[in-house]
C-alpha positions as CSV (number, residue, x, y, z in Angstrom):
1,X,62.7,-15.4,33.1
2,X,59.7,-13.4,33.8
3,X,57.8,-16.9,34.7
4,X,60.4,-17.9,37.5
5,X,60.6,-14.0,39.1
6,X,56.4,-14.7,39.3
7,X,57.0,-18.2,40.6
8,X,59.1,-16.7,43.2
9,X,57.4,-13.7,44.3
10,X,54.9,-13.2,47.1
11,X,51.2,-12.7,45.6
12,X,51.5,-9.0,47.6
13,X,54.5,-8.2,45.9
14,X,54.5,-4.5,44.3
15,X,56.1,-5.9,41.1
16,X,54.1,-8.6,40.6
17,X,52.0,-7.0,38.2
18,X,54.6,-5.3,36.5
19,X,56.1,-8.9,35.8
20,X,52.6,-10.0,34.8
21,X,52.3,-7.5,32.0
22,X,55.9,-8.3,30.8
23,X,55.0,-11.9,30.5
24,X,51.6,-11.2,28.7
25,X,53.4,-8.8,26.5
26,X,55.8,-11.0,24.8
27,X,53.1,-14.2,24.5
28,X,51.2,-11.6,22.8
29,X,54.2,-10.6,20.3
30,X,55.2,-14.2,20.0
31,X,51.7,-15.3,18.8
32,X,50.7,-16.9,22.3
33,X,47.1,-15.9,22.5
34,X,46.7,-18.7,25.2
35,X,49.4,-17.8,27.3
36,X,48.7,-14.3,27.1
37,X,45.2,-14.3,27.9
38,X,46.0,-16.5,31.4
39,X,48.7,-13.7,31.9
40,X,46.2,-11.1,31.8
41,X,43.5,-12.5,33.7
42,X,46.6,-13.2,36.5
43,X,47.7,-9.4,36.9
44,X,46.3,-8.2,40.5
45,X,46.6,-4.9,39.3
46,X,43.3,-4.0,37.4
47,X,44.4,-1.2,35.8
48,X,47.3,-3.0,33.7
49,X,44.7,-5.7,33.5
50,X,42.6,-3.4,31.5
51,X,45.2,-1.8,29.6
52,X,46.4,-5.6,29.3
53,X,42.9,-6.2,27.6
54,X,43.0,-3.4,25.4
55,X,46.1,-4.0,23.9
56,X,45.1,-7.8,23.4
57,X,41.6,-7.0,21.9
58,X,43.4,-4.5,19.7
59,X,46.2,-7.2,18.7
60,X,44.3,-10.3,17.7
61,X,41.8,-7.4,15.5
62,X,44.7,-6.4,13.4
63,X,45.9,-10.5,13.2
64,X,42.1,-11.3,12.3
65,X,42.1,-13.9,14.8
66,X,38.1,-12.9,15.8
67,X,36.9,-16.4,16.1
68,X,39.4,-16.9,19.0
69,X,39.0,-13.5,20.0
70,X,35.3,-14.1,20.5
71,X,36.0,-17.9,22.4
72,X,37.6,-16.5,25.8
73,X,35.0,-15.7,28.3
74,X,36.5,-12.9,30.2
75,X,35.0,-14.0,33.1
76,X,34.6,-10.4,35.1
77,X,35.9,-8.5,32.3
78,X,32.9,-9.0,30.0
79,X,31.8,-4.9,30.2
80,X,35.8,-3.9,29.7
81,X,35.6,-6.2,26.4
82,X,31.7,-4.3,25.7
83,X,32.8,-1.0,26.5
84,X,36.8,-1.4,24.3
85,X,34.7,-2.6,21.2
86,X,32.3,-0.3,21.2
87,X,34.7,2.7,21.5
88,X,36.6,1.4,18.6
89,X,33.3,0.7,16.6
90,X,32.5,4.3,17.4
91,X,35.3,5.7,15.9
92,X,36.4,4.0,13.2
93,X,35.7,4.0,9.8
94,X,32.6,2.4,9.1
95,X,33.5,1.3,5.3
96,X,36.3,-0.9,6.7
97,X,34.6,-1.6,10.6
98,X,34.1,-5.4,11.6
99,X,34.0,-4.2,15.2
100,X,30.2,-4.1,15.1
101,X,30.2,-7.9,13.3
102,X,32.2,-8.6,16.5
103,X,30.2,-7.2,18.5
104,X,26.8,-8.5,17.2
105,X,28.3,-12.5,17.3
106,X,29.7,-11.8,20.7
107,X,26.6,-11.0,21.9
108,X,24.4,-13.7,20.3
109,X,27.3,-16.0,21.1
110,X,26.2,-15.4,24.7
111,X,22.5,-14.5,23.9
112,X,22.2,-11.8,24.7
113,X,19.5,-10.7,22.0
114,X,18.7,-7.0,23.0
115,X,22.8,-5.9,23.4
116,X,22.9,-7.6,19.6
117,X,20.2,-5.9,17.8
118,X,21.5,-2.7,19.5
119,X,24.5,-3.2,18.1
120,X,22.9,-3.8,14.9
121,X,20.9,-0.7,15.2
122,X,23.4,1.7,15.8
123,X,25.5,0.5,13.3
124,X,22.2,0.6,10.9
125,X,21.8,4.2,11.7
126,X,25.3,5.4,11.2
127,X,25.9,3.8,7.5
128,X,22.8,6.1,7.0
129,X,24.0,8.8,7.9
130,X,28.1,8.8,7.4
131,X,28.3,6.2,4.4
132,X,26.2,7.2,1.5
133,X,26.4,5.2,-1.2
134,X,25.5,1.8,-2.5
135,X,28.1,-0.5,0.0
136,X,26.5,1.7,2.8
137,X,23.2,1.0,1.9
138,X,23.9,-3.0,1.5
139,X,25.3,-2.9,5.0
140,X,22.3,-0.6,6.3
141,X,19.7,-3.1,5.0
142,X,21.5,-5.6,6.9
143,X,21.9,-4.3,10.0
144,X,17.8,-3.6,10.3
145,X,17.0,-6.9,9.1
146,X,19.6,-8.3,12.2
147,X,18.5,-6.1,14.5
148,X,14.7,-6.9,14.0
149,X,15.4,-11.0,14.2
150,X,17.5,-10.5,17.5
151,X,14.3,-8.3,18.9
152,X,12.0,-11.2,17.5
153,X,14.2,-13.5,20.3
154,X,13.2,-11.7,23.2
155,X,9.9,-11.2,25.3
156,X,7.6,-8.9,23.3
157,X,8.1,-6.6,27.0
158,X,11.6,-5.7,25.5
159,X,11.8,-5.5,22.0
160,X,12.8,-1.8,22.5
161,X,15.9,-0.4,21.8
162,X,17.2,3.0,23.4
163,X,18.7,5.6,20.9
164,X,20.6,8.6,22.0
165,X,20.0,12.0,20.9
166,X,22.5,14.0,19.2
167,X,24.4,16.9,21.7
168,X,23.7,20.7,20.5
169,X,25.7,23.4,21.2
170,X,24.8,25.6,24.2
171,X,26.0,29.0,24.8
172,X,29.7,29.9,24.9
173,X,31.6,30.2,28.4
174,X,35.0,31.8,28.6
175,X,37.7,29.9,30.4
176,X,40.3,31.7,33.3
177,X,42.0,33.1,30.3
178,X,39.0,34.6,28.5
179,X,39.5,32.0,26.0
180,X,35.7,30.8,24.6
181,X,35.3,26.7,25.1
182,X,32.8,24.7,23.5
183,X,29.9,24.0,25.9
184,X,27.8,21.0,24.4
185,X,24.7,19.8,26.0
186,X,23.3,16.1,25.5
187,X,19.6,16.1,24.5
188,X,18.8,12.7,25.9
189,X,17.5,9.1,25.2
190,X,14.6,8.1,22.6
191,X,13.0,5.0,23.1
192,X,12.7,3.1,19.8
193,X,10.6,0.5,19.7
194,X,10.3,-2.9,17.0
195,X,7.7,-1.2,14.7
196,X,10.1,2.3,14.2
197,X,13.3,-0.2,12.9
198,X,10.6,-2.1,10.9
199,X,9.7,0.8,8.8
200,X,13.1,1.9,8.8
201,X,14.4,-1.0,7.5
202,X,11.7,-0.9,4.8
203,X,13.0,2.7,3.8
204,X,15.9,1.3,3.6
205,X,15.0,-1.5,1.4
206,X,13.3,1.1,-0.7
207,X,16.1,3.5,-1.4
208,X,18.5,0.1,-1.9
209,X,16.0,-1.1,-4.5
210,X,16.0,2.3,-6.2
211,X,19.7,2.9,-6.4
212,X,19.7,-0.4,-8.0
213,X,17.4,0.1,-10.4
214,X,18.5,3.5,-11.3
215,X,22.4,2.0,-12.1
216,X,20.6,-1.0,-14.1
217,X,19.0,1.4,-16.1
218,X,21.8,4.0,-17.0
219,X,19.5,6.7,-15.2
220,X,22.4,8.0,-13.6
221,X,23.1,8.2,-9.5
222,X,19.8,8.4,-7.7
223,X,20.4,10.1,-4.0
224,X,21.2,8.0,-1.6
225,X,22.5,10.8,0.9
226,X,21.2,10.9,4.4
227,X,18.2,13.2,5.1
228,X,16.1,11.6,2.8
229,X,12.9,11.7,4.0
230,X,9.8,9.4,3.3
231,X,7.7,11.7,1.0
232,X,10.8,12.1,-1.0
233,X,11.7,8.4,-1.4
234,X,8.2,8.5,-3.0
235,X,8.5,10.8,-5.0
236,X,12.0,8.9,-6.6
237,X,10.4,6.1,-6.8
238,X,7.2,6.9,-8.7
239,X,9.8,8.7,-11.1
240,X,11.9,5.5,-11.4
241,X,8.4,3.4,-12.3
242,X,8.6,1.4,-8.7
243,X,5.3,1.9,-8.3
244,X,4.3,-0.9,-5.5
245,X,7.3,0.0,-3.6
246,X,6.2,3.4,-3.2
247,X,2.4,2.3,-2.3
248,X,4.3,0.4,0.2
249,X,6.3,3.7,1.6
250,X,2.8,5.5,1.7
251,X,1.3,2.7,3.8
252,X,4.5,2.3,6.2
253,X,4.6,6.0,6.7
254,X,0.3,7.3,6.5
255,X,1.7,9.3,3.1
256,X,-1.0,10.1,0.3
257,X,-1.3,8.0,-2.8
258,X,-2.1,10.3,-5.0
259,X,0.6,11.2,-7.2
260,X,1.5,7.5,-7.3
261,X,-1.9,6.8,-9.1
262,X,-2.0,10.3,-11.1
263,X,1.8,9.2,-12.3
264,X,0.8,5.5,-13.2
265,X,-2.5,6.7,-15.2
266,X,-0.3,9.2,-17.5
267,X,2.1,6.6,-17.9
268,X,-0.7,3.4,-19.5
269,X,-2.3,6.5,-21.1
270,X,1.5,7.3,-22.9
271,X,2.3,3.6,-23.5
272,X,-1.4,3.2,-25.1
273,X,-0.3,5.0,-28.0
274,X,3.9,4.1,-27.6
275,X,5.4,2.2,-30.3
276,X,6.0,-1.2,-30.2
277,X,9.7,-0.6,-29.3
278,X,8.5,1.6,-26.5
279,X,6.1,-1.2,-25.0
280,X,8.3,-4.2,-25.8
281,X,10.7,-2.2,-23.1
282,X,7.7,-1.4,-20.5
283,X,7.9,-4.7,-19.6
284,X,11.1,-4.0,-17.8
285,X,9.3,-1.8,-14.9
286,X,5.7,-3.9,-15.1
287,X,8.3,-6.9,-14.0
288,X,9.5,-4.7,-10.6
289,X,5.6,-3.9,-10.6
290,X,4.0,-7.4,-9.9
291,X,1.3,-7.5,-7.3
292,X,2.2,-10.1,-4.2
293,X,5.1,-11.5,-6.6
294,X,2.7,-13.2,-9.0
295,X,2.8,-13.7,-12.7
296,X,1.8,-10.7,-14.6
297,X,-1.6,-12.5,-16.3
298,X,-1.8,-10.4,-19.7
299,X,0.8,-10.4,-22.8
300,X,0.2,-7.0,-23.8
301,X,2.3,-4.2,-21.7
302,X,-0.9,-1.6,-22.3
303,X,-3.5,-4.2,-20.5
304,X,-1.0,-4.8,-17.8
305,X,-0.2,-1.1,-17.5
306,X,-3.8,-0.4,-16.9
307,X,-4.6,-3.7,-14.7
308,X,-1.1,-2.4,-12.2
309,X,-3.3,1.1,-11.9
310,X,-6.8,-0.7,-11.4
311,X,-4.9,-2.8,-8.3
312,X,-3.4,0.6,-6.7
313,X,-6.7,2.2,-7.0
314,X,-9.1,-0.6,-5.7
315,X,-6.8,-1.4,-3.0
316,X,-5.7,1.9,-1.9
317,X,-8.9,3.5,-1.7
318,X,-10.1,4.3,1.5
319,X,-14.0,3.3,2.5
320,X,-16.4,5.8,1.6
321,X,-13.6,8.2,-0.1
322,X,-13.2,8.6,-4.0
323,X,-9.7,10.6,-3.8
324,X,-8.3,8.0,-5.7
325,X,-11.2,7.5,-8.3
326,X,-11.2,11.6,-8.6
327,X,-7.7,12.0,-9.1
328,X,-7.7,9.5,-12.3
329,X,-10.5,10.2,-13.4
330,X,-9.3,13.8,-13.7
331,X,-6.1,12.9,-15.4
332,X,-8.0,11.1,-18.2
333,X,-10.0,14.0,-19.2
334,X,-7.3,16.0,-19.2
335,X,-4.9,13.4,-21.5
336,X,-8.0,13.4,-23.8
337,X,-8.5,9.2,-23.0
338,X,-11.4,7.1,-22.5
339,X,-12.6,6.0,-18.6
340,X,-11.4,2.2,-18.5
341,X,-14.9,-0.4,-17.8
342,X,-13.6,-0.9,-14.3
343,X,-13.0,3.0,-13.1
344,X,-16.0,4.2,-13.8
345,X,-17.7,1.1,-12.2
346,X,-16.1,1.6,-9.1
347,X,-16.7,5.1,-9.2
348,X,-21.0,4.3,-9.7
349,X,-20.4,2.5,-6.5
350,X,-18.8,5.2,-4.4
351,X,-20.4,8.1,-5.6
352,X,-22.5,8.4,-8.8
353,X,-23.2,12.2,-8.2
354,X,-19.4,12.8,-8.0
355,X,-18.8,11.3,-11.4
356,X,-21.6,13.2,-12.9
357,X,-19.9,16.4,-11.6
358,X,-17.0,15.2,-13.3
359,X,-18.7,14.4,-16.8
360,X,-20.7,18.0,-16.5
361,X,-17.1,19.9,-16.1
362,X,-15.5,18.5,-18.8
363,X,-18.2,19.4,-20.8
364,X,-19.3,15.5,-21.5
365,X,-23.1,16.1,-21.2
366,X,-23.7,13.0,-22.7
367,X,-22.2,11.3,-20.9
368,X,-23.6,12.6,-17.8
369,X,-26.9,13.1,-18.7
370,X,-27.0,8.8,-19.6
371,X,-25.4,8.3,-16.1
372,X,-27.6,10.3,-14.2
373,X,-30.6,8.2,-16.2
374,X,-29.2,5.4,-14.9
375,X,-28.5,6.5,-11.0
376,X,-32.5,7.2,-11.4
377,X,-33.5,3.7,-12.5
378,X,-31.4,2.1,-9.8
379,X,-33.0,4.4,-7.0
380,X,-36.0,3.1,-8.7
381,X,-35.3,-0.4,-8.2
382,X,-33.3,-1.1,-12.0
383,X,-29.9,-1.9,-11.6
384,X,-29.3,-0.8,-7.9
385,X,-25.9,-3.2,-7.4
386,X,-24.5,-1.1,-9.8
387,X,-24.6,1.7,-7.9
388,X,-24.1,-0.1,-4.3
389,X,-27.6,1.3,-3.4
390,X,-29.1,-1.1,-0.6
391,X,-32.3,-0.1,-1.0
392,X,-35.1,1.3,-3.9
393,X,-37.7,3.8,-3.6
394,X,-40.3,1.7,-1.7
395,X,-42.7,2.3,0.8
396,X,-41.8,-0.5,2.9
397,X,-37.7,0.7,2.7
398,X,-35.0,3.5,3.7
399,X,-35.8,6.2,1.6
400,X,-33.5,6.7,-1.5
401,X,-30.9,9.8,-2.5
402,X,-30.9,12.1,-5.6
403,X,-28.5,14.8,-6.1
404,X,-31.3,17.1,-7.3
405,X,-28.4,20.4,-7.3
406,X,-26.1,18.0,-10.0
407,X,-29.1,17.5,-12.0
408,X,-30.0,21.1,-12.1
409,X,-27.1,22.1,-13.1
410,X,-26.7,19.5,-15.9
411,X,-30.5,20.3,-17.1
412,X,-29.4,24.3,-17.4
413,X,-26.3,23.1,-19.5
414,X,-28.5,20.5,-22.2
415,X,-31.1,23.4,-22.5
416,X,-27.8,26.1,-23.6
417,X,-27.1,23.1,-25.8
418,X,-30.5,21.9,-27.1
419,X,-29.6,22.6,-30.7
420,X,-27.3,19.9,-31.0
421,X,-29.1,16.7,-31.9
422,X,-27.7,14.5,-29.6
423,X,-27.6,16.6,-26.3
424,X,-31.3,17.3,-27.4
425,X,-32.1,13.6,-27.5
426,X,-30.6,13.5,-24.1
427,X,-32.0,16.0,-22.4
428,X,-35.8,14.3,-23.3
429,X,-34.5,11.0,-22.2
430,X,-33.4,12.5,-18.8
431,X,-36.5,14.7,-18.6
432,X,-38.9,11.7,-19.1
433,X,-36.6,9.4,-16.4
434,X,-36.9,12.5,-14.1
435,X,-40.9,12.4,-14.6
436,X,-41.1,8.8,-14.1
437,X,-39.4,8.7,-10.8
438,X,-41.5,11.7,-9.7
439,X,-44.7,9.5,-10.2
440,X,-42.8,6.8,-8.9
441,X,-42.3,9.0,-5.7
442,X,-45.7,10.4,-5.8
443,X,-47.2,6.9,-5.2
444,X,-44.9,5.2,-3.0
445,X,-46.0,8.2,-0.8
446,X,-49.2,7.8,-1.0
447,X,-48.4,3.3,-0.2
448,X,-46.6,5.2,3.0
449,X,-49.6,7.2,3.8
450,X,-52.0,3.9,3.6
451,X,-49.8,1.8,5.7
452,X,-49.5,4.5,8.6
């Protein structure tokens, strides 16, 4: 009936659109998504079309007809259908929201790569902040890993996103009535550009891969609630024994490594003198601990213990800077264990005189007095690879460095002690090096002298 009364009215008539909508309303209720569509897109009035539009958007949701949904091309309707979806996206619940999925393949559908990933980013940033727990986090992880491979699509000029601000409060007006009325004021756009979702998405990753492991392990529900900031994800995860991942938080983020390496040297020093049972289970966290993905390369859970905290502290040490070395080293003396071979190498390399300080305060005078003998030999042209040195005390060369106020020190401490045997022993050995280089410095300025 409707379909003849259009057939037979004038395209001016004022109930033309009122006959439109009928006819699009009962396709719709009968199933007709076809018919109803063409219906629609007929009505000359575009206020019922966009209620039309609504109500059919709304309709084939609730039917889970999307693929359909997403096939009609709207023609000059395509902001109505943006604009509809994303109000609904906005405010429903996100544990049960497809409108986003929607969304993000209507947009690559028509590739349109930077509308996607926004999509995907403020979907991504929501389920952090209104969905905390382990679904949310899935589904968080997901949307930064979309968003990023829609910004990979586009010309490196765009891959920017634009987030908006959160409103605040201003100060209360009164109404006519004297009633107060909420006065909120917008605090604007933030440009977010590729590398800010990167290392968002790797936080992400990061807190999915702890709240895993924490649930695997029986450690109870690690927080997953927004807020969570980067230092803190560091600090859960060097407690949950993901050490990498948290080297990998530190370099996203410019964090300190410190307590990552102090954490990981009390934990080989603990499993050095574990019980069997104890180490047999280790290997459970060196597994989440492998360096580039590889094959852990020893069968004993104390050598790879050890070899995991000799990779974080060769590679995470900065050029000339020996926090990492200090930091270790410190934690060793004060567990009562043995310097590992490759520390204390590395150490000669970045700062001898540093390490003698450290042997001196703990009271190992033996120690430091055979490492300062050696420093001396290298300046004096015996062993100076060891000590990264790249030149000797020649005339012909850069002159050399001794840390004369370290060795001082050290000598006042072997003579308070020179009635132990062995600090006695060393104190001559050092005393005769000392003498030797002198002479040794004696003539190679006098070589100087001649050759000027």
């Amino acid at each position: 009936l409707a379909e003849t009364a259009i057939a037979k009215c004038p395209e001016d008539h004022k109930e033309r659109a009122t006959l439109s909508y009928i006819l699009f309303s009962y396709h719709l209720k009968l199933g007709h998504n076809e018919d109803a569509y063409v219906a629609m897109m007929s009505n000359p009035d575009q206020c019922r079309r966009k209620d039309s539009l609504r109500q059919f958007l709304v309709t084939l949701f609730d039917r889970g007809e999307l693929s359909e949904l997403a096939s009609y091309p709207y023609t000059d309707m395509i902001d109505e259908v943006e604009s509809i979806i994303e109000s609904r996206a906005r405010s429903a619940d996100l544990s049960v929201n497809n409108y986003y999925d929607f969304l993000y393949s209507f947009h690559v559908t028509r590739q349109n790569f930077r509308k996607a990933a926004q999509v995907m980013f403020e979907r991504g940033h929501r389920l952090g902040t209104e969905l905390c727990n382990l679904d949310g986090l899935k589904k968080q992880v997901q949307s930064y890993l979309s968003c990023i491979n829609c910004l990979h699509l586009v010309n490196k000029k765009y891959q920017w996103l634009i987030k908006k601000l959160p409103t605040i409060s201003a100060s209360p007006k009164r109404s006519y009535d004297g009633e107060e009325k909420e006065q909120l004021k917008s605090l604007g756009f933030e440009v977010v550009e590729l590398e800010q979702i990167r290392k968002q998405l790797v936080l992400s990753q990061a807190r999915l891969k702890l709240t895993l492991t924490a649930n695997a392990n029986s450690q109870g529900c690690m927080p997953v609630s927004p807020g969570l900031t980067p230092a803190e994800t560091v600090g859960f995860l060097t407690t949950a024994n993901l050490y990498l991942l948290a080297v990998q938080i530190c370099e996203e983020f410019n964090l300190p490594t410190v307590g990552i390496a102090e954490a990981l040297a009390t934990k080989a020093v603990r499993l050095s003198t574990a019980k069997a049972q104890e180490k047999s289970a280790a290997w459970q966290w060196l597994a989440e601990n492998r360096p580039g993905g590889a094959d852990i390369p020893s069968e004993c859970a104390v050598t790879a213990a050890w070899n995991l905290l000799k990779h974080i502290v060769e590679n995470e040490e900065k050029e000339r800077e020996t926090v990492l070395h200090r930091v270790v080293t410190t934690r060793l003396f004060t567990l009562g264990a043995d310097l590992p071979p490759w520390l204390v190498a590395g150490y000669k390399k970045k700062d001898a005189a540093e390490l003698i300080r450290l042997y001196h305060s703990q009271g190992k005078l033996e120690a430091a007095s055979e490492l300062a003998i050696e420093y001396l030999e290298a300046v004096m042209g015996k062993g100076g690879e060891y000590f990264g040195l790249e030149s000797s005390l020649m005339a012909n060369q850069r002159p050399a460095w001794v840390p004369w106020t370290v060795l001082d020190r050290l000598f006042l401490e072997l003579a308070d002690n020179v009635a132990i045997p062995a600090l006695s022993t060393a104190m001559k050995r050092l005393e005769k090096t000392v003498d030797k280089y002198l002479n040794t410095v004696e003539r190679v300025s006098r070589d100087m002298v001649a050759r000027a």
